[in-house]
VOPAGU-2260 file (C-alpha; in pm, 1 decimal, decimal comma):
REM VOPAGU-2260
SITE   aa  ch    i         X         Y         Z
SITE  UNK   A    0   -4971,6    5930,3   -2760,9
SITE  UNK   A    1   -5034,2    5680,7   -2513,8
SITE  UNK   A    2   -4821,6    5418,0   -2689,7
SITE  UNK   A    3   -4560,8    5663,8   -2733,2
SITE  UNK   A    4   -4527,3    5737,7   -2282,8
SITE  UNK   A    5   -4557,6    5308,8   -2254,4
SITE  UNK   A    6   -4285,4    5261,9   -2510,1
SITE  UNK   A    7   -4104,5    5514,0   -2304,6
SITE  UNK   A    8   -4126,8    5396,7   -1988,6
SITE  UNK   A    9   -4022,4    5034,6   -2102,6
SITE  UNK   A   10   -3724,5    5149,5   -2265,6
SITE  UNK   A   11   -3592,7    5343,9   -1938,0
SITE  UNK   A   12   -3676,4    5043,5   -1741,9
SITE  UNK   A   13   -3470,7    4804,2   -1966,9
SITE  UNK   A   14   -3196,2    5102,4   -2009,9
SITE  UNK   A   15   -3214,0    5124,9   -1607,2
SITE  UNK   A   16   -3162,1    4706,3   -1548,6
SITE  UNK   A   17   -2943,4    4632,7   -1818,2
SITE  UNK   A   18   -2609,4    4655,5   -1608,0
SITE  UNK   A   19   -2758,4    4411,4   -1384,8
SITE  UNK   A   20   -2882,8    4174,9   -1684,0
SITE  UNK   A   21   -2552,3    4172,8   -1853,5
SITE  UNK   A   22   -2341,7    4105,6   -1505,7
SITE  UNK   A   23   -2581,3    3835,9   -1446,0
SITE  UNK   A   24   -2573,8    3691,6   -1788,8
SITE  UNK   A   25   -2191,0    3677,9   -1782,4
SITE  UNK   A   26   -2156,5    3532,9   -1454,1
SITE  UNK   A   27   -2414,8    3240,0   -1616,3
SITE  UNK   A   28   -2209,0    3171,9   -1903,7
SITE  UNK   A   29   -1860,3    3125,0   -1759,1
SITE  UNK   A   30   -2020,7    2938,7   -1496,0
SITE  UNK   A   31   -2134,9    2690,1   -1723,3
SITE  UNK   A   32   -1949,2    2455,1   -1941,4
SITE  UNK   A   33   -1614,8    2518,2   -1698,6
SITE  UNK   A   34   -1464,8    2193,3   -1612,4
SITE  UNK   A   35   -1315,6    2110,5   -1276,0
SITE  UNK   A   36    -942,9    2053,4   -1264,0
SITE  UNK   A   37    -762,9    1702,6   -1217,1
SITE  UNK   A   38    -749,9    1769,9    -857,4
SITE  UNK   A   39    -403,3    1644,4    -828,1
SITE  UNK   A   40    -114,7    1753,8    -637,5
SITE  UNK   A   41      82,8    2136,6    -671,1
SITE  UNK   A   42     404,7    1992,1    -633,0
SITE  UNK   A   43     598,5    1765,6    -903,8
SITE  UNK   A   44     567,4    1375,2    -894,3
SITE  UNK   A   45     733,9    1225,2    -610,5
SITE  UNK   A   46     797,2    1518,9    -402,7
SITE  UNK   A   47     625,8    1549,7     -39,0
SITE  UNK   A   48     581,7    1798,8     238,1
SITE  UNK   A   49     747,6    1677,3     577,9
SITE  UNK   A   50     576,5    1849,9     908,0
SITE  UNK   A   51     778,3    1915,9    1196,8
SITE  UNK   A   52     633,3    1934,1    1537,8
SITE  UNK   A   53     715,4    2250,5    1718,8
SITE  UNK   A   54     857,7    2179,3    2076,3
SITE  UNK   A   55     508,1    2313,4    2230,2
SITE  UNK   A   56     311,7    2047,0    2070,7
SITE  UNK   A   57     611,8    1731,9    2086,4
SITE  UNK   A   58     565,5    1477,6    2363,5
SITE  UNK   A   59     817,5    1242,4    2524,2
SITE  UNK   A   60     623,2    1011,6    2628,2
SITE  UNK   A   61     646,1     725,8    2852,0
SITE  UNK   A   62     436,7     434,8    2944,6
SITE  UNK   A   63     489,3     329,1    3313,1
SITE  UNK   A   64     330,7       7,7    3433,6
SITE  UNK   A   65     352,6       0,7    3805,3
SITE  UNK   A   66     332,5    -335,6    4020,8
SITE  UNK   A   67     345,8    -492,4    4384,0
SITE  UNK   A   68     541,1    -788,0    4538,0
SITE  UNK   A   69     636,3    -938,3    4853,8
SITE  UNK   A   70     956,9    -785,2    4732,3
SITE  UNK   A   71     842,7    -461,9    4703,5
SITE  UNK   A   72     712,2    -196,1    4448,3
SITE  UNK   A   73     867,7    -230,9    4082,7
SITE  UNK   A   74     826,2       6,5    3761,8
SITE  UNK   A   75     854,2     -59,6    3412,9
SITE  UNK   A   76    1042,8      86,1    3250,3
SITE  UNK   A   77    1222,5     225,6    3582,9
SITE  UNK   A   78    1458,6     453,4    3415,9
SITE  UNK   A   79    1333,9     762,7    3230,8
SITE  UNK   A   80    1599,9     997,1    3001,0
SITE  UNK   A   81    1440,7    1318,5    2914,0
SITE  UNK   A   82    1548,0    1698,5    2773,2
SITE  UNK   A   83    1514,7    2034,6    2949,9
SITE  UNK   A   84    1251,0    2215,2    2817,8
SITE  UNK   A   85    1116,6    1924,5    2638,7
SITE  UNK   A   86     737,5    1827,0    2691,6
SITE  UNK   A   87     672,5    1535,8    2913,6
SITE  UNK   A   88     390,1    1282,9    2900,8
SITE  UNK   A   89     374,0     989,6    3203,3
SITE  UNK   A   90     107,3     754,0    3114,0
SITE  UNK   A   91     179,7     510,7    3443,2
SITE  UNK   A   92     -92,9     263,6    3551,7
SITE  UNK   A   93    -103,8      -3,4    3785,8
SITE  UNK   A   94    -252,5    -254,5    3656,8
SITE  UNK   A   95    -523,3    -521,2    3772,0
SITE  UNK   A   96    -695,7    -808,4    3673,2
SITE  UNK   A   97   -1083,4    -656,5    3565,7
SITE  UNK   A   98   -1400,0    -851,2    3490,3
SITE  UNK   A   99   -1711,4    -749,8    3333,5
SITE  UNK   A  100   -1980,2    -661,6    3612,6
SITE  UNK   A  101   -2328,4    -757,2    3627,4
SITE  UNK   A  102   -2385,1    -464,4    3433,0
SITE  UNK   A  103   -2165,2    -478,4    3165,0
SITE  UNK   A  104   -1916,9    -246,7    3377,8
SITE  UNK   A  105   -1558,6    -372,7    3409,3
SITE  UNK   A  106   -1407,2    -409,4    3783,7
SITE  UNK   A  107   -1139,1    -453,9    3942,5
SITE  UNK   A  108   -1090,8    -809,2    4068,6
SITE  UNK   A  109    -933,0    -911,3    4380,9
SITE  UNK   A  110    -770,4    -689,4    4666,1
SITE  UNK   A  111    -739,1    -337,6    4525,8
SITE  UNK   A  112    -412,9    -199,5    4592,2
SITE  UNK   A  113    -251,6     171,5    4612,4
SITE  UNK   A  114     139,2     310,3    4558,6
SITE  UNK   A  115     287,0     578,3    4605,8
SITE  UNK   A  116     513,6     722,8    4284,0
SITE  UNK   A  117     765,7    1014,0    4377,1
SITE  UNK   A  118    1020,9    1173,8    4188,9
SITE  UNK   A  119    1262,9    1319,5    4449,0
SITE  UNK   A  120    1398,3    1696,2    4376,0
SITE  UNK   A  121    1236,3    1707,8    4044,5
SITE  UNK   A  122    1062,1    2047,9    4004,4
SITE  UNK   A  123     800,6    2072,4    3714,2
SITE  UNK   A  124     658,0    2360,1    3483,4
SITE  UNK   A  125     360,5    2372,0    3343,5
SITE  UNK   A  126     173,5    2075,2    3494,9
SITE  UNK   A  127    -136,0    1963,6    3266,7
SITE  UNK   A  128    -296,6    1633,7    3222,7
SITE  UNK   A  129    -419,0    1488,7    3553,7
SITE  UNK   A  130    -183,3    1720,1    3727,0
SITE  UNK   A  131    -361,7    1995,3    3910,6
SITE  UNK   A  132    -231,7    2343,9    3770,0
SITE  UNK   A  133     -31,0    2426,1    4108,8
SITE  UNK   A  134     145,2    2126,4    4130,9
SITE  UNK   A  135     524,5    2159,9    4105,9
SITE  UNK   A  136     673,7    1862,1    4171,9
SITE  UNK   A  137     556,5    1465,3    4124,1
SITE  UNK   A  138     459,8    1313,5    4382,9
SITE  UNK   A  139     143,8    1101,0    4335,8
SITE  UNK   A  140    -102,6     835,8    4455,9
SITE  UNK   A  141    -199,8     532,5    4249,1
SITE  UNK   A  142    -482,1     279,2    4291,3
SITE  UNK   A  143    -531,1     -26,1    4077,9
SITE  UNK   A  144    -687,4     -33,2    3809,4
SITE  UNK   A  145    -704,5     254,0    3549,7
SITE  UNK   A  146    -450,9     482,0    3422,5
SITE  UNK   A  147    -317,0     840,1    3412,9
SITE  UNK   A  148    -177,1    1093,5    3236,7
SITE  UNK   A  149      60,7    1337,3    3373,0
SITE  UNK   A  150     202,2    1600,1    3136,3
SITE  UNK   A  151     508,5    1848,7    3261,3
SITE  UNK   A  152     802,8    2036,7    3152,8
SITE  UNK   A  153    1117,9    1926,1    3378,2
SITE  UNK   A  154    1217,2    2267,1    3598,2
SITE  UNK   A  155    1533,6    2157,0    3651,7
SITE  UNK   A  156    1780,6    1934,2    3513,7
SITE  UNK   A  157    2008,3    1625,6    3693,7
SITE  UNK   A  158    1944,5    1289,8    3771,4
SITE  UNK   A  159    1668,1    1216,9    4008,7
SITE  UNK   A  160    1550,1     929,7    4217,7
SITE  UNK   A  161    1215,9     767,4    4130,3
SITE  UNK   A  162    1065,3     623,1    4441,9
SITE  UNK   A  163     766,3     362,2    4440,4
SITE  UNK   A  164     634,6     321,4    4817,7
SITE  UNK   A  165     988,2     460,9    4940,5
SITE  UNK   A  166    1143,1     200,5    4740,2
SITE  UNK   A  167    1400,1     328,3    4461,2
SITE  UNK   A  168    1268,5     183,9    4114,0
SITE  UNK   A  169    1481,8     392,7    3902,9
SITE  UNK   A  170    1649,4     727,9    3808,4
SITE  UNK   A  171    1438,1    1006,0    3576,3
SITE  UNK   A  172    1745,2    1220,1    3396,8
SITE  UNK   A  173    1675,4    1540,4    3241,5
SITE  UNK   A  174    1971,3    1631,6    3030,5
SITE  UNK   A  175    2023,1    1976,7    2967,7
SITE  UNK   A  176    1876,4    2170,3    2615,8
């Protein structure tokens, strides 16, 4: 009788598991043996994808080297052509001749200088970069050495005077969308 109740119990306790067995026993054997595929590309041979920037993330961008004389201030380039509503990126710089330092730092060598860059009547949205998020129009100091990045969206459009220490080094357009 005894053997009879074990047998019994062993029976419901395979009947009770055997779901779970035979899902995990078929998960096993199509896991094994399947190969991986060529890893190659969905679309036909010589075909390719082309990305377009959307107009939040697309830059104009512009690389402004500033520079003293006895003549006066001078930019380059001087003249900047832009689009309404188009993102703006001024990377301007004055440069200066730099060493390495005693401590492996670079400085600046020789007499430090300092500009003044102004766009006259040109309203900006959106200021970012080293702009402060109030800012609406450009109007900034420069010191030699490193560079800065200003990014803006032109609030208006026209052509506007670009002044370096009151001096006019060129026009900054911003034609209309």
């Amino acid at each position: 009788m005894k053997t009879r109740t074990a047998f019994s119990a062993i029976a419901k306790s395979i009947v009770r598991f055997a779901p779970l067995m035979i899902a995990l026993f078929a998960l096993v054997a199509l896991g094994c043996g399947v190969k991986s595929g060529d890893r190659g590309s969905a679309r036909p041979e010589g075909e390719s994808t082309e990305f377009h920037r959307s107009p939040v993330t697309a830059f104009e961008q512009f690389r402004i080297d500033l520079a003293t004389t006895d003549a006066g201030c001078t930019a380059d380039p001087g003249d900047v052509t832009v689009t309404m509503g188009q993102r703006v990126r001024l990377a301007i710089q004055l440069p200066a001749e730099i060493r390495e330092g005693t401590t492996k730092s670079l400085e600046v060598v020789g007499d430090r200088e300092q500009v003044s860059y102004v766009i006259q009547g040109l309203e900006i949205n959106n200021a970012g970069g080293a702009f402060a998020s109030s800012v609406t129009t450009v109007n900034l100091e420069f010191e030699s050495g490193a560079r800065v990045f200003y990014d803006f969206n032109p609030g208006n459009s026209g052509a506007f005077d670009i002044l370096c220490n009151d001096d006019k080094v060129g026009v900054f357009t911003v034609n209309p969308a």
